[in-house]
BASE-113961 format. One record per residue (C-alpha): residue in one letter; x, y, z. Coordinates in nm, 4 decimals. Example, Ala and Ser with C-alpha at 12.3 -4.5 7.8 and 13.67 -1.06 7.14 Angstrom:
REM BASE-113961
+----+----------+----------+----------+
| aa |        x |        y |        z |
+----+----------+----------+----------+
|  A |   1.2300 |  -0.4500 |   0.7800 |
|  S |   1.3670 |  -0.1060 |   0.7140 |
+----+----------+----------+----------+
//
This chain:
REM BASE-113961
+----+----------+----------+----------+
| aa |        x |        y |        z |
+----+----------+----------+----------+
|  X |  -2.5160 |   0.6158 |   0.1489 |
|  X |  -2.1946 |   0.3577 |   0.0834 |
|  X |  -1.9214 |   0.5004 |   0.3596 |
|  X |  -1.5854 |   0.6403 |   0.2361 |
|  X |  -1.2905 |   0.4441 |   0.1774 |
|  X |  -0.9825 |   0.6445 |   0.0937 |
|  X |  -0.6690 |   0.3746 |  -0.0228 |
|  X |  -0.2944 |   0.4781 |  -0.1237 |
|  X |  -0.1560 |   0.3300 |  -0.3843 |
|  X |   0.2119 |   0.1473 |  -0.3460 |
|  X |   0.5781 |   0.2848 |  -0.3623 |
|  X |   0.6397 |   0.5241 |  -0.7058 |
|  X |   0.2939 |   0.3517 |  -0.8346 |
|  X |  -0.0301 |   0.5443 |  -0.9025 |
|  X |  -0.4024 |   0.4646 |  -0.8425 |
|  X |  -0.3787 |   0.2444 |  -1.1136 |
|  X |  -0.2437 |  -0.0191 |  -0.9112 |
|  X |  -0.5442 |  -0.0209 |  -0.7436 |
|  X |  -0.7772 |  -0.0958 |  -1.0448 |
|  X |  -0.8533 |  -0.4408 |  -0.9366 |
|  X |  -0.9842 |  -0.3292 |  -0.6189 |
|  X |  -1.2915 |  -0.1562 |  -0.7510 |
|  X |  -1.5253 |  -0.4471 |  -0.8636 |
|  X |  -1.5075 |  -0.5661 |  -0.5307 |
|  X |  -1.5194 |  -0.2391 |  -0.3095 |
|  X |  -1.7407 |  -0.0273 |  -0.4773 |
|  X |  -2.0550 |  -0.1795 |  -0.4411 |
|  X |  -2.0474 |  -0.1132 |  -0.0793 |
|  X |  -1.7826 |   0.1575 |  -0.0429 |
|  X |  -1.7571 |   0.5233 |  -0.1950 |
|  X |  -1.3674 |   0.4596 |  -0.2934 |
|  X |  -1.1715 |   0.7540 |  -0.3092 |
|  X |  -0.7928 |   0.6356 |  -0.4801 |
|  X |  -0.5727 |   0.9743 |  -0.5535 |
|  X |  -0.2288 |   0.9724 |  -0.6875 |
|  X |  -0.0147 |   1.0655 |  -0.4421 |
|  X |   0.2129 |   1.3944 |  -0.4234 |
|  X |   0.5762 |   1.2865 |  -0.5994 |
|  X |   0.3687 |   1.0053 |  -0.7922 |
|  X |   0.1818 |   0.9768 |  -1.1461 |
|  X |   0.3117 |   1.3118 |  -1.2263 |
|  X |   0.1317 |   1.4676 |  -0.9279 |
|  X |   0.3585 |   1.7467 |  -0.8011 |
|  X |   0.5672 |   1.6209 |  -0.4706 |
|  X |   0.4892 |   1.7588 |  -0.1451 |
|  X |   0.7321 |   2.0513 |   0.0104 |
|  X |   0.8023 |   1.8263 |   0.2882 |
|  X |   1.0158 |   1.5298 |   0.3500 |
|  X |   0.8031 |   1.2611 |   0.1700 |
|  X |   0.7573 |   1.0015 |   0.4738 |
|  X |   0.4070 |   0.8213 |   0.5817 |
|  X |   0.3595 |   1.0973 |   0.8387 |
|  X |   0.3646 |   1.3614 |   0.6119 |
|  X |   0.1564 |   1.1781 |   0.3579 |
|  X |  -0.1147 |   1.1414 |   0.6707 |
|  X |  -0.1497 |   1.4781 |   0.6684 |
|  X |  -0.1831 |   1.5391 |   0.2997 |
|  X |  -0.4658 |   1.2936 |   0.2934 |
|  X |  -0.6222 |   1.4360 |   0.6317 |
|  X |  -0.6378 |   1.7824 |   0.4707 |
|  X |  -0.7767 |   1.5677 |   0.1018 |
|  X |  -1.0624 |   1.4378 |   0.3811 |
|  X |  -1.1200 |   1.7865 |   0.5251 |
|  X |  -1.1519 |   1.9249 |   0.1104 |
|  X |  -1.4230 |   1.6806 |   0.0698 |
|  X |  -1.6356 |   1.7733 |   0.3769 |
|  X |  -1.5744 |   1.4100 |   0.5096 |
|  X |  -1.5174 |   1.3425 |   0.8968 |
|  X |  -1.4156 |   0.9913 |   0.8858 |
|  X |  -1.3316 |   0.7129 |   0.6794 |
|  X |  -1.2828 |   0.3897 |   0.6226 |
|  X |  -0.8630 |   0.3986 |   0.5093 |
|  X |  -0.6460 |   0.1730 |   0.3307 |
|  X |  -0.3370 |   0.0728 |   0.1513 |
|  X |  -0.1270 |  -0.1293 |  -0.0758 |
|  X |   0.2086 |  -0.2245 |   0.0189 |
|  X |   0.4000 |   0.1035 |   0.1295 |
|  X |  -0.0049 |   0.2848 |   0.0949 |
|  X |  -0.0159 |   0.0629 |   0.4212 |
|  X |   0.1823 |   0.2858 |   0.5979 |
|  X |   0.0232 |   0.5714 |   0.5162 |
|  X |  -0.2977 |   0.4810 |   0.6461 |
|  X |  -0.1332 |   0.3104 |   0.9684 |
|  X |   0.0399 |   0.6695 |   1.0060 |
|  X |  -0.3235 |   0.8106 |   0.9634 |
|  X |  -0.4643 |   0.6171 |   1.2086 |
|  X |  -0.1868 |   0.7057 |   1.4630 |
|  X |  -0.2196 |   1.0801 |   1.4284 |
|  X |  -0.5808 |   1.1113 |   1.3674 |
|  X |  -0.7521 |   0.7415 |   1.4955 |
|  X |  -1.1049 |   0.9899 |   1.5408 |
|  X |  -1.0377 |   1.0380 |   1.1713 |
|  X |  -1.0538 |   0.6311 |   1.0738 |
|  X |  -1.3218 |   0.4178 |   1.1038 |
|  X |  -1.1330 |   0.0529 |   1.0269 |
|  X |  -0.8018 |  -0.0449 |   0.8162 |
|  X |  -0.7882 |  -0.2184 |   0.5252 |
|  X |  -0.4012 |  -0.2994 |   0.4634 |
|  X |  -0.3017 |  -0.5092 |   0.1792 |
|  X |   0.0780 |  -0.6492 |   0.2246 |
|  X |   0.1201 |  -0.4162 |   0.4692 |
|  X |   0.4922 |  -0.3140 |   0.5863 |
|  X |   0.4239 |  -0.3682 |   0.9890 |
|  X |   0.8063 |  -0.3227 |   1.0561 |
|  X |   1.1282 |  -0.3229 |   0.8645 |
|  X |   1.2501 |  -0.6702 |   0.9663 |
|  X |   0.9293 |  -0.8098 |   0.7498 |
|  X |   1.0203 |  -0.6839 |   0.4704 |
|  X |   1.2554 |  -0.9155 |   0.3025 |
|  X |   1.6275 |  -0.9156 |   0.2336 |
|  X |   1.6565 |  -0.7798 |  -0.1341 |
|  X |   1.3909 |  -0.5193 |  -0.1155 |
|  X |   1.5295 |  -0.4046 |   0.2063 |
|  X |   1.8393 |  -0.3779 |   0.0132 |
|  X |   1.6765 |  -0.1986 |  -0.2893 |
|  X |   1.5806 |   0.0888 |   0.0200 |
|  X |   1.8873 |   0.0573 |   0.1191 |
|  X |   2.0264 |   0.1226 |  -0.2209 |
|  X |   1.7504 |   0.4217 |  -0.2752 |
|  X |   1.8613 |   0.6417 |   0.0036 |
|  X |   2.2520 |   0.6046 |  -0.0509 |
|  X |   2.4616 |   0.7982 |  -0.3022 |
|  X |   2.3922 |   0.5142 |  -0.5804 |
|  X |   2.0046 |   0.6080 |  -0.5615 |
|  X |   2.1562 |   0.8445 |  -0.8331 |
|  X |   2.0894 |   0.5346 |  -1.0530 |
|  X |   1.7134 |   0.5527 |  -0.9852 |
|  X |   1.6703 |   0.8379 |  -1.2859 |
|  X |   1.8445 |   0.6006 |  -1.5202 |
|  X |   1.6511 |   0.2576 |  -1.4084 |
|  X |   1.3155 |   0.4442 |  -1.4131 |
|  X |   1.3628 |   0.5633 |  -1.7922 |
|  X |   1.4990 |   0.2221 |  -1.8774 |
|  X |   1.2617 |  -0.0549 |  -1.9775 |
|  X |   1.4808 |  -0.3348 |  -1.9771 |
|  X |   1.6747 |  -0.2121 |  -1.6571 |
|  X |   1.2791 |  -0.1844 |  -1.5130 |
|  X |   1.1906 |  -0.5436 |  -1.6234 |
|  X |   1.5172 |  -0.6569 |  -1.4965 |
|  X |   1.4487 |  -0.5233 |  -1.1550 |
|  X |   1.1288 |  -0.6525 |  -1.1678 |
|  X |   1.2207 |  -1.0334 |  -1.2368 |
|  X |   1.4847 |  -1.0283 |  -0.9897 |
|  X |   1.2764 |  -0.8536 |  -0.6958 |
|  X |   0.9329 |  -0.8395 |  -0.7581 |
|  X |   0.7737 |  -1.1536 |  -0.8901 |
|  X |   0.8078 |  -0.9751 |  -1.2527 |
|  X |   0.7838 |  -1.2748 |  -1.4396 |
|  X |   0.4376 |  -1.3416 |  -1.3236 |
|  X |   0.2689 |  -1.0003 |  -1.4324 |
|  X |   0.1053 |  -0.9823 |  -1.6905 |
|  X |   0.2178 |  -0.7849 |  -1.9662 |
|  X |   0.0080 |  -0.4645 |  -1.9441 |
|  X |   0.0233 |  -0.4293 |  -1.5569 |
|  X |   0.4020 |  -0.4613 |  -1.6170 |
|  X |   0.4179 |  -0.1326 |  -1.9241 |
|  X |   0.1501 |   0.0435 |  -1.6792 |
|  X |   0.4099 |  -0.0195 |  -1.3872 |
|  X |   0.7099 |   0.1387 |  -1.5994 |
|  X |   0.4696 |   0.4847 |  -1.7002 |
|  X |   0.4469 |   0.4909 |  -1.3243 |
|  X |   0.8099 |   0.4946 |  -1.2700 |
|  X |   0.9229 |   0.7424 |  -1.5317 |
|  X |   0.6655 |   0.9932 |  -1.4091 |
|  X |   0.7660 |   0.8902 |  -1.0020 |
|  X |   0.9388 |   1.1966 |  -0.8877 |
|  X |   1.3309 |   1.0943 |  -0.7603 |
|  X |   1.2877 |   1.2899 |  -0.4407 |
|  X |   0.9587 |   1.1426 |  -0.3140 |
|  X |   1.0889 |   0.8075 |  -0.3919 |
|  X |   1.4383 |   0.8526 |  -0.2228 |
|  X |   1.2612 |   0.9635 |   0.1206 |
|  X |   0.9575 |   0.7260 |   0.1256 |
|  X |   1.2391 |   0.4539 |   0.0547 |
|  X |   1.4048 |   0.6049 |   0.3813 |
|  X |   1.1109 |   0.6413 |   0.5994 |
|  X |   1.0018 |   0.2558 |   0.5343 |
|  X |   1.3725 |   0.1404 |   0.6381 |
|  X |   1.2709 |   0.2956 |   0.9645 |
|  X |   0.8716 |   0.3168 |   1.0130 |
|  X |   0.7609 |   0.0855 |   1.2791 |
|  X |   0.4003 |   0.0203 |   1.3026 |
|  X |   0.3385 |  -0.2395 |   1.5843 |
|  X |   0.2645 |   0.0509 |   1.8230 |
|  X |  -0.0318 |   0.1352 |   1.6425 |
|  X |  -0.0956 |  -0.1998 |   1.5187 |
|  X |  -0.1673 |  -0.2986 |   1.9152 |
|  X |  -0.3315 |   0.0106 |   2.0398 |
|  X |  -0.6075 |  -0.0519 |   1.7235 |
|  X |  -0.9349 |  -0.1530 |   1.8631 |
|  X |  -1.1513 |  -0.0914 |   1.5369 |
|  X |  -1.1989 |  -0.3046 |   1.2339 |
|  X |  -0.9008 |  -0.4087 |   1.0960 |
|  X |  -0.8673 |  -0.6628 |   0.7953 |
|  X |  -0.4941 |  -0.7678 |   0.6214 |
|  X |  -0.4979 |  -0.9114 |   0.3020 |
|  X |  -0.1553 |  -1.1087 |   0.1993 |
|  X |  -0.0396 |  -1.3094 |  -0.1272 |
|  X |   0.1048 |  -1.6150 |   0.0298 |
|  X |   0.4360 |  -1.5706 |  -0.1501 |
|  X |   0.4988 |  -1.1990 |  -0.1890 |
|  X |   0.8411 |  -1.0566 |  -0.3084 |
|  X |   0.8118 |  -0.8035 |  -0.0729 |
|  X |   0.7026 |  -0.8663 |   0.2453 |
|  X |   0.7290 |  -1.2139 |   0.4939 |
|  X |   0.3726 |  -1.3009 |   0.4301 |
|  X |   0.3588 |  -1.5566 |   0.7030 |
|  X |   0.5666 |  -1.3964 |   0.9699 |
|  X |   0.3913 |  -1.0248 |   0.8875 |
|  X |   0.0471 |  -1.2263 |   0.9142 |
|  X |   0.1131 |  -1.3914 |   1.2453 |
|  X |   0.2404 |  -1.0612 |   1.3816 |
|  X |  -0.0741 |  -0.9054 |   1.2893 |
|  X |  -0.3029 |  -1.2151 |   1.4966 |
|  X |  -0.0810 |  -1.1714 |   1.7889 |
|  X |  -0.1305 |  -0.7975 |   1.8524 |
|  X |  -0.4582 |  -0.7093 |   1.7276 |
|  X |  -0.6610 |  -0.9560 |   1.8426 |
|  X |  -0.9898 |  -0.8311 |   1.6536 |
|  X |  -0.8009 |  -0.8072 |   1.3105 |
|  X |  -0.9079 |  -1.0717 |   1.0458 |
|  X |  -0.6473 |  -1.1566 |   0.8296 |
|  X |  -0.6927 |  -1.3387 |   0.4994 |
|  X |  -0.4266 |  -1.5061 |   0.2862 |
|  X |  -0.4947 |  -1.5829 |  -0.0772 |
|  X |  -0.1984 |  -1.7655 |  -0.3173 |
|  X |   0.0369 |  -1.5919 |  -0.5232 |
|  X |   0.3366 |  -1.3624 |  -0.5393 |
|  X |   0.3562 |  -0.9618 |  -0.5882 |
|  X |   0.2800 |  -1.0047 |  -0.9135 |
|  X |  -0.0618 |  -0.9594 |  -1.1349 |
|  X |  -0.1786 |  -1.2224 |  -1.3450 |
|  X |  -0.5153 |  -1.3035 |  -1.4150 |
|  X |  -0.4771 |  -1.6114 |  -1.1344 |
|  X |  -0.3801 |  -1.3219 |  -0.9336 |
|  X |  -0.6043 |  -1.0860 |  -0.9500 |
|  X |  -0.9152 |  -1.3523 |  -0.9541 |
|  X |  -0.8052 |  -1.4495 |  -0.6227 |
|  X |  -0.8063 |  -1.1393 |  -0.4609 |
|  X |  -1.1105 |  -1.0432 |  -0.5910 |
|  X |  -1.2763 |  -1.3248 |  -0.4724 |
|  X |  -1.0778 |  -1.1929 |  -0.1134 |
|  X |  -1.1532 |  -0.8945 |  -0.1234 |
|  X |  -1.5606 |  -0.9399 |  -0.1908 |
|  X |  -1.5241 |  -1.1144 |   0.1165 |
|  X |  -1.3423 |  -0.8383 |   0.3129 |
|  X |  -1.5544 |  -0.5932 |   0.1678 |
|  X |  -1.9021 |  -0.7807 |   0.3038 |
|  X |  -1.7416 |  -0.8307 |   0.6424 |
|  X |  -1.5984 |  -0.4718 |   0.6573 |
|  X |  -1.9218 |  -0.3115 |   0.5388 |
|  X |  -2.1105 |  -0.5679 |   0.8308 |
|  X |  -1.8696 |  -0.4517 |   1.1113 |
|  X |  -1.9222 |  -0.0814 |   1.0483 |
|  X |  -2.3168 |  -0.1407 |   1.0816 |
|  X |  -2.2366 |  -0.3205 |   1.3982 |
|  X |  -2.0697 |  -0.0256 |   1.6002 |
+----+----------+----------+----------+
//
Protein backbone atom coordinates (compact mmCIF):
# COMPACT_ATOMS: atom_id res chain seq x y z
CA UNK A 1 0.00 0.00 0.00
CA UNK A 2 1.73 3.53 -1.39
CA UNK A 3 2.12 5.66 2.13
CA UNK A 4 0.26 9.00 2.53
CA UNK A 5 1.52 12.19 1.49
CA UNK A 6 -0.62 15.13 2.49
CA UNK A 7 0.92 18.67 0.61
CA UNK A 8 -0.52 22.39 1.05
CA UNK A 9 -0.79 24.29 -1.64
CA UNK A 10 0.91 28.05 -1.68
CA UNK A 11 -0.33 31.53 -0.38
CA UNK A 12 -4.26 32.38 -1.71
CA UNK A 13 -3.56 29.36 -4.34
CA UNK A 14 -5.51 26.06 -4.40
CA UNK A 15 -4.50 22.40 -5.03
CA UNK A 16 -4.24 23.26 -8.42
CA UNK A 17 -0.93 24.58 -8.01
CA UNK A 18 0.06 21.38 -7.21
CA UNK A 19 -1.04 19.61 -10.49
CA UNK A 20 2.42 19.07 -11.68
CA UNK A 21 3.32 17.20 -8.73
CA UNK A 22 1.16 14.18 -9.38
CA UNK A 23 2.92 12.36 -12.34
CA UNK A 24 5.79 12.18 -10.29
CA UNK A 25 4.37 11.38 -6.69
CA UNK A 26 1.68 9.23 -7.26
CA UNK A 27 3.15 6.25 -8.39
CA UNK A 28 4.67 5.72 -5.08
CA UNK A 29 2.64 7.98 -2.79
CA UNK A 30 -1.23 8.07 -1.92
CA UNK A 31 -1.29 12.11 -2.37
CA UNK A 32 -3.81 13.75 -0.49
CA UNK A 33 -3.82 17.85 -1.85
CA UNK A 34 -7.03 19.76 -0.15
CA UNK A 35 -7.80 23.34 -0.62
CA UNK A 36 -7.17 24.98 2.27
CA UNK A 37 -9.78 26.84 4.68
CA UNK A 38 -9.91 30.79 3.31
CA UNK A 39 -8.69 29.33 -0.20
CA UNK A 40 -10.47 28.04 -3.56
CA UNK A 41 -13.68 29.08 -2.10
CA UNK A 42 -13.25 26.71 0.86
CA UNK A 43 -14.83 28.45 3.86
CA UNK A 44 -11.92 30.16 6.21
CA UNK A 45 -11.20 28.76 9.47
CA UNK A 46 -12.72 30.61 12.80
CA UNK A 47 -9.29 31.14 13.92
CA UNK A 48 -6.52 33.46 13.14
CA UNK A 49 -5.33 31.92 9.80
CA UNK A 50 -1.46 31.30 10.72
CA UNK A 51 0.65 27.89 9.94
CA UNK A 52 -0.15 26.76 13.48
CA UNK A 53 -3.61 26.85 13.14
CA UNK A 54 -3.54 25.37 9.68
CA UNK A 55 -1.45 22.29 11.51
CA UNK A 56 -4.22 21.59 13.32
CA UNK A 57 -6.83 21.74 10.62
CA UNK A 58 -4.83 19.23 8.68
CA UNK A 59 -4.07 17.04 11.93
CA UNK A 60 -7.83 16.75 12.54
CA UNK A 61 -8.16 16.16 8.10
CA UNK A 62 -5.49 13.08 9.11
CA UNK A 63 -7.53 11.93 12.13
CA UNK A 64 -11.03 12.07 9.49
CA UNK A 65 -9.25 9.73 7.30
CA UNK A 66 -8.25 7.09 9.92
CA UNK A 67 -4.51 7.88 9.07
CA UNK A 68 -1.75 7.95 11.92
CA UNK A 69 1.07 9.34 10.05
CA UNK A 70 2.18 10.77 6.98
CA UNK A 71 4.50 11.68 4.80
CA UNK A 72 3.77 15.96 4.69
CA UNK A 73 4.59 18.60 2.38
CA UNK A 74 4.38 22.01 0.93
CA UNK A 75 4.74 24.62 -1.66
CA UNK A 76 6.04 27.88 -0.82
CA UNK A 77 3.97 29.25 2.26
CA UNK A 78 2.30 25.13 2.26
CA UNK A 79 5.99 24.78 3.63
CA UNK A 80 5.15 26.23 6.67
CA UNK A 81 2.35 24.48 7.32
CA UNK A 82 3.85 21.23 7.28
CA UNK A 83 7.08 22.56 9.23
CA UNK A 84 4.33 23.82 11.86
CA UNK A 85 2.95 20.16 11.65
CA UNK A 86 5.94 18.62 12.29
CA UNK A 87 6.65 20.89 15.35
CA UNK A 88 3.38 20.21 17.10
CA UNK A 89 2.79 16.72 16.13
CA UNK A 90 6.57 15.24 14.78
CA UNK A 91 4.80 11.44 15.90
CA UNK A 92 2.30 12.59 13.31
CA UNK A 93 5.08 13.01 10.21
CA UNK A 94 7.02 10.56 8.77
CA UNK A 95 9.57 12.92 6.45
CA UNK A 96 9.16 16.59 4.80
CA UNK A 97 8.92 17.33 1.50
CA UNK A 98 9.22 21.31 1.25
CA UNK A 99 9.32 22.93 -2.05
CA UNK A 100 10.71 26.75 -1.77
CA UNK A 101 10.19 26.56 1.58
CA UNK A 102 10.00 29.94 3.78
CA UNK A 103 12.75 28.73 6.61
CA UNK A 104 12.74 32.35 8.10
CA UNK A 105 11.63 35.79 7.13
CA UNK A 106 15.06 37.21 6.23
CA UNK A 107 14.99 34.53 3.11
CA UNK A 108 12.36 35.70 1.73
CA UNK A 109 13.29 38.50 -0.50
CA UNK A 110 12.88 42.26 -0.39
CA UNK A 111 9.67 42.94 -2.55
CA UNK A 112 7.65 40.02 -1.42
CA UNK A 113 8.53 40.79 2.08
CA UNK A 114 7.20 44.09 1.23
CA UNK A 115 4.01 42.74 -0.51
CA UNK A 116 3.42 41.04 3.43
CA UNK A 117 4.23 43.94 4.61
CA UNK A 118 1.75 45.74 2.48
CA UNK A 119 -1.01 42.79 3.21
CA UNK A 120 -1.23 43.23 6.90
CA UNK A 121 -1.25 47.19 6.96
CA UNK A 122 -4.29 49.42 6.39
CA UNK A 123 -3.54 49.45 2.43
CA UNK A 124 -4.18 45.51 2.40
CA UNK A 125 -7.68 47.14 1.81
CA UNK A 126 -6.39 47.14 -1.83
CA UNK A 127 -6.13 43.32 -1.86
CA UNK A 128 -10.19 43.03 -2.77
CA UNK A 129 -9.58 45.34 -5.68
CA UNK A 130 -6.12 43.64 -7.05
CA UNK A 131 -7.66 40.15 -6.65
CA UNK A 132 -10.80 41.04 -8.96
CA UNK A 133 -8.49 42.87 -11.31
CA UNK A 134 -6.78 40.98 -14.10
CA UNK A 135 -4.49 43.43 -15.27
CA UNK A 136 -3.68 44.74 -11.65
CA UNK A 137 -3.07 40.61 -11.04
CA UNK A 138 -0.74 40.28 -14.11
CA UNK A 139 0.90 43.43 -13.12
CA UNK A 140 1.75 42.12 -9.74
CA UNK A 141 2.75 39.13 -11.14
CA UNK A 142 5.49 40.54 -13.67
CA UNK A 143 6.84 42.77 -11.17
CA UNK A 144 7.09 40.10 -8.19
CA UNK A 145 6.63 36.80 -9.24
CA UNK A 146 8.47 35.76 -12.35
CA UNK A 147 4.93 36.44 -14.22
CA UNK A 148 6.33 36.80 -17.45
CA UNK A 149 7.56 33.29 -17.52
CA UNK A 150 4.14 31.43 -16.79
CA UNK A 151 2.53 30.18 -19.07
CA UNK A 152 -0.67 31.48 -19.99
CA UNK A 153 -3.17 29.04 -18.40
CA UNK A 154 -1.25 28.59 -15.04
CA UNK A 155 -1.35 32.43 -15.02
CA UNK A 156 -5.80 32.69 -15.64
CA UNK A 157 -5.84 29.51 -13.15
CA UNK A 158 -3.67 31.70 -10.68
CA UNK A 159 -6.19 34.79 -10.96
CA UNK A 160 -9.60 32.21 -10.27
CA UNK A 161 -7.50 31.43 -7.24
CA UNK A 162 -7.24 34.91 -6.12
CA UNK A 163 -10.77 36.14 -6.65
CA UNK A 164 -12.12 33.17 -4.72
CA UNK A 165 -8.96 33.67 -1.82
CA UNK A 166 -10.83 34.87 1.13
CA UNK A 167 -9.28 38.65 2.30
CA UNK A 168 -9.06 37.55 5.90
CA UNK A 169 -7.12 34.29 5.50
CA UNK A 170 -4.81 36.04 3.23
CA UNK A 171 -4.24 39.18 5.48
CA UNK A 172 -3.18 36.82 8.56
CA UNK A 173 -1.19 34.08 6.72
CA UNK A 174 0.63 37.24 5.13
CA UNK A 175 1.24 38.23 8.92
CA UNK A 176 2.20 34.98 10.35
CA UNK A 177 5.00 34.42 7.47
CA UNK A 178 6.53 38.03 8.34
CA UNK A 179 7.12 36.39 11.66
CA UNK A 180 7.24 32.37 11.45
CA UNK A 181 10.66 31.14 12.10
CA UNK A 182 11.34 27.63 11.27
CA UNK A 183 15.09 26.88 11.98
CA UNK A 184 14.07 25.50 15.41
CA UNK A 185 12.36 22.76 13.88
CA UNK A 186 14.41 22.67 10.89
CA UNK A 187 17.48 21.49 13.41
CA UNK A 188 15.66 19.36 15.85
CA UNK A 189 14.38 17.18 12.45
CA UNK A 190 16.02 13.86 12.42
CA UNK A 191 13.66 12.14 9.73
CA UNK A 192 13.69 12.35 6.00
CA UNK A 193 13.75 15.59 4.84
CA UNK A 194 14.12 16.63 1.05
CA UNK A 195 13.97 20.67 -0.27
CA UNK A 196 13.33 21.25 -3.66
CA UNK A 197 14.35 24.98 -4.98
CA UNK A 198 14.13 26.81 -8.53
CA UNK A 199 17.53 28.33 -8.71
CA UNK A 200 16.13 31.80 -9.32
CA UNK A 201 12.85 32.08 -7.43
CA UNK A 202 10.99 35.47 -6.98
CA UNK A 203 10.25 34.57 -3.71
CA UNK A 204 12.59 33.09 -1.69
CA UNK A 205 16.86 33.36 -1.58
CA UNK A 206 17.22 30.04 -3.23
CA UNK A 207 20.88 29.78 -2.48
CA UNK A 208 21.08 31.26 0.95
CA UNK A 209 17.56 29.26 2.05
CA UNK A 210 19.39 26.05 0.51
CA UNK A 211 22.63 26.39 2.38
CA UNK A 212 20.69 27.09 5.57
CA UNK A 213 18.89 23.97 5.12
CA UNK A 214 22.63 21.75 4.65
CA UNK A 215 23.93 23.45 7.66
CA UNK A 216 21.22 22.48 10.18
CA UNK A 217 19.80 19.34 9.07
CA UNK A 218 22.49 17.44 8.25
CA UNK A 219 20.40 14.35 6.82
CA UNK A 220 18.24 16.69 4.53
CA UNK A 221 18.91 16.30 0.71
CA UNK A 222 18.36 19.27 -1.04
CA UNK A 223 17.98 19.51 -4.81
CA UNK A 224 18.12 22.61 -6.99
CA UNK A 225 16.69 22.56 -10.48
CA UNK A 226 16.80 26.02 -12.91
CA UNK A 227 14.19 28.45 -13.17
CA UNK A 228 12.20 31.17 -11.48
CA UNK A 229 8.63 31.01 -9.59
CA UNK A 230 7.13 30.78 -12.60
CA UNK A 231 5.51 27.70 -14.76
CA UNK A 232 6.48 27.14 -18.14
CA UNK A 233 6.76 24.02 -19.77
CA UNK A 234 10.89 24.31 -19.16
CA UNK A 235 9.65 24.66 -15.73
CA UNK A 236 7.63 22.23 -14.95
CA UNK A 237 9.81 19.46 -17.04
CA UNK A 238 12.49 20.16 -14.71
CA UNK A 239 10.87 19.58 -11.66
CA UNK A 240 9.35 16.68 -12.73
CA UNK A 241 12.35 15.17 -13.65
CA UNK A 242 13.30 16.46 -9.65
CA UNK A 243 10.80 15.41 -8.19
CA UNK A 244 10.80 11.55 -9.73
CA UNK A 245 13.99 11.65 -8.16
CA UNK A 246 12.83 12.86 -4.69
CA UNK A 247 10.00 10.72 -4.88
CA UNK A 248 12.33 7.30 -5.46
CA UNK A 249 14.66 8.44 -2.71
CA UNK A 250 11.79 9.44 -0.32
CA UNK A 251 9.82 6.26 -0.97
CA UNK A 252 13.59 4.25 -0.38
CA UNK A 253 14.23 6.09 2.97
CA UNK A 254 10.83 5.27 4.44
CA UNK A 255 11.52 1.40 3.66
CA UNK A 256 14.80 1.92 5.36
CA UNK A 257 13.52 2.95 8.95
Amino acid sequence: MRPPLLLFHGWSGSNGNLREWLPALEPRFQVIAPDLPGCAGVAPLAERHTAAAYARWALALLDDRGIDTALVGGLCSGSSIALALARLWPERVRGLLLHTPFARPALIRPLVRLQLRLLTSPAGALYAPLRNSATLAMLHRRLFANGAMVAAENLARDQADLVRADPRAARELAADLLLADQVAVLRDWRKPLFALFASEDAFIDTQRCASLIREVTPQASVVTFPGGHGWTADYIRRQHEALLGIAARLAAALDAR
